[in-house]
C-alpha positions in Angstrom: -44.4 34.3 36.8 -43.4 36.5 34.0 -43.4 36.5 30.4 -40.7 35.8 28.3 -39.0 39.0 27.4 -37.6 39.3 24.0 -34.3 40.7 23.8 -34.2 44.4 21.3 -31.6 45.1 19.3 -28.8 46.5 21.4 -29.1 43.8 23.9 -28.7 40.8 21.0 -25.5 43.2 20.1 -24.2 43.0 23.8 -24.5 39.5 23.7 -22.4 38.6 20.1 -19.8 41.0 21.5 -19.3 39.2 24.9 -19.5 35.9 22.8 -16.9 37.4 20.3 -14.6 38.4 23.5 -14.8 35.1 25.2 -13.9 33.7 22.2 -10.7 35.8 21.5 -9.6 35.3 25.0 -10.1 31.3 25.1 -8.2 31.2 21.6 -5.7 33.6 23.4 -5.3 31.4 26.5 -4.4 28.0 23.8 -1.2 26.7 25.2 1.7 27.4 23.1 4.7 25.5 21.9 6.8 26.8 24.8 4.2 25.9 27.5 5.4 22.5 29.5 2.1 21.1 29.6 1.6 21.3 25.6 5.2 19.6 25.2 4.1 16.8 27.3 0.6 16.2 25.4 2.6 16.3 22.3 5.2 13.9 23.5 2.2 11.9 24.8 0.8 12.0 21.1 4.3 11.2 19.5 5.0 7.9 21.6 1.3 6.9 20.7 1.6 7.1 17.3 5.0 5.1 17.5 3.5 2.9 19.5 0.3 2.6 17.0 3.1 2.4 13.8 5.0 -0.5 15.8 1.5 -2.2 16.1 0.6 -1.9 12.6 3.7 -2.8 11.2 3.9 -5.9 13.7 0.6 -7.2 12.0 2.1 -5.6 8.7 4.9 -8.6 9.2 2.6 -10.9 10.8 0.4 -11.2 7.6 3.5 -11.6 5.5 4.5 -14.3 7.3 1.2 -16.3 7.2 1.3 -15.4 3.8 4.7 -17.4 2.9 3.6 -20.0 5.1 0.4 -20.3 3.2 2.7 -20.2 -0.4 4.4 -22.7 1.3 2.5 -25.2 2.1 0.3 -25.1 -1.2 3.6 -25.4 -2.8 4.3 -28.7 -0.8 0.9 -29.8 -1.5 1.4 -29.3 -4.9 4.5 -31.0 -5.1 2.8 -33.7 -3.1 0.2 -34.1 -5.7 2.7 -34.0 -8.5 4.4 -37.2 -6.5 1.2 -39.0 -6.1 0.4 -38.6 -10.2 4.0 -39.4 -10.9 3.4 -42.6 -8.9 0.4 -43.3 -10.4 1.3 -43.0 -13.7 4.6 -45.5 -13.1 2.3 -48.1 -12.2 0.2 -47.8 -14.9 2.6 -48.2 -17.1 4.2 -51.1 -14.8 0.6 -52.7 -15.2 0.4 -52.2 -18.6 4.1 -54.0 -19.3 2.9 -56.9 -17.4 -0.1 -57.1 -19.5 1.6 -57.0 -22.3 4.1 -59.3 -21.0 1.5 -61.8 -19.7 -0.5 -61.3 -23.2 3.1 -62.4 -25.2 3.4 -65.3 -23.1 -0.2 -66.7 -23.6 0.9 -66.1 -27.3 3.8 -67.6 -27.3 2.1 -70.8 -25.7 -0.2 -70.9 -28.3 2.5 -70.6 -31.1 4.3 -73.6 -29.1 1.2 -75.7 -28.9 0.4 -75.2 -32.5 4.0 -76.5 -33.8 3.9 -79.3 -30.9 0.2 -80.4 -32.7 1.9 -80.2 -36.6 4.8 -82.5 -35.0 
């Protein structure tokens, strides 16, 4: 078995030029806009990105719709809760008038056994 041989000067030049011409010709050889094959792939590329825009706005939609109904329903709730402390606060003002009534009555009793003792 032999020694690796190192490649001189020329040789490393033969070898960037044939790199440099395969190059060239594989950029050459790129399909252009006329060639079926590259109208296809970009057709193939336009229908996915449509179909990846109709996606995104579809959860675009999606979110704004979970978003009202969110709005929504903490609105209710709030009205809800508005209700419920409206209620409340009726009857504690309907508890407090029949305090006050019951409170006038005992007073008044008193007032009436007081004349009904002087008479």
């Amino acid at each position: 078995m032999s020694a690796f041989k190192h490649p001189d000067f020329t040789e490393r030049m033969k070898a960037a030029a044939t790199a440099r011409k395969t190059a060239l010709e594989k950029f050459r050889e790129r399909p252009t806009a006329s060639d079926p094959e590259f109208a296809e792939r970009q057709a193939a590329k336009a229908a996915a990105g449509a179909a990846r825009e109709a996606r995104a706005a579809e959860r675009r939609s999606a979110r704004a719709a979970e978003k009202l109904a969110q709005q929504e329903a903490s609105r209710l709730a709030a009205e809800a809760a508005a209700a419920a402390r409206e209620a409340e606060i009726r009857e504690q003002a309907e508890r407090e008038l029949a305090l006050k009534a019951e409170q006038k009555a005992l007073r008044d009793a008193r007032y009436a056994a007081r004349k009904a003792k002087k008479r």
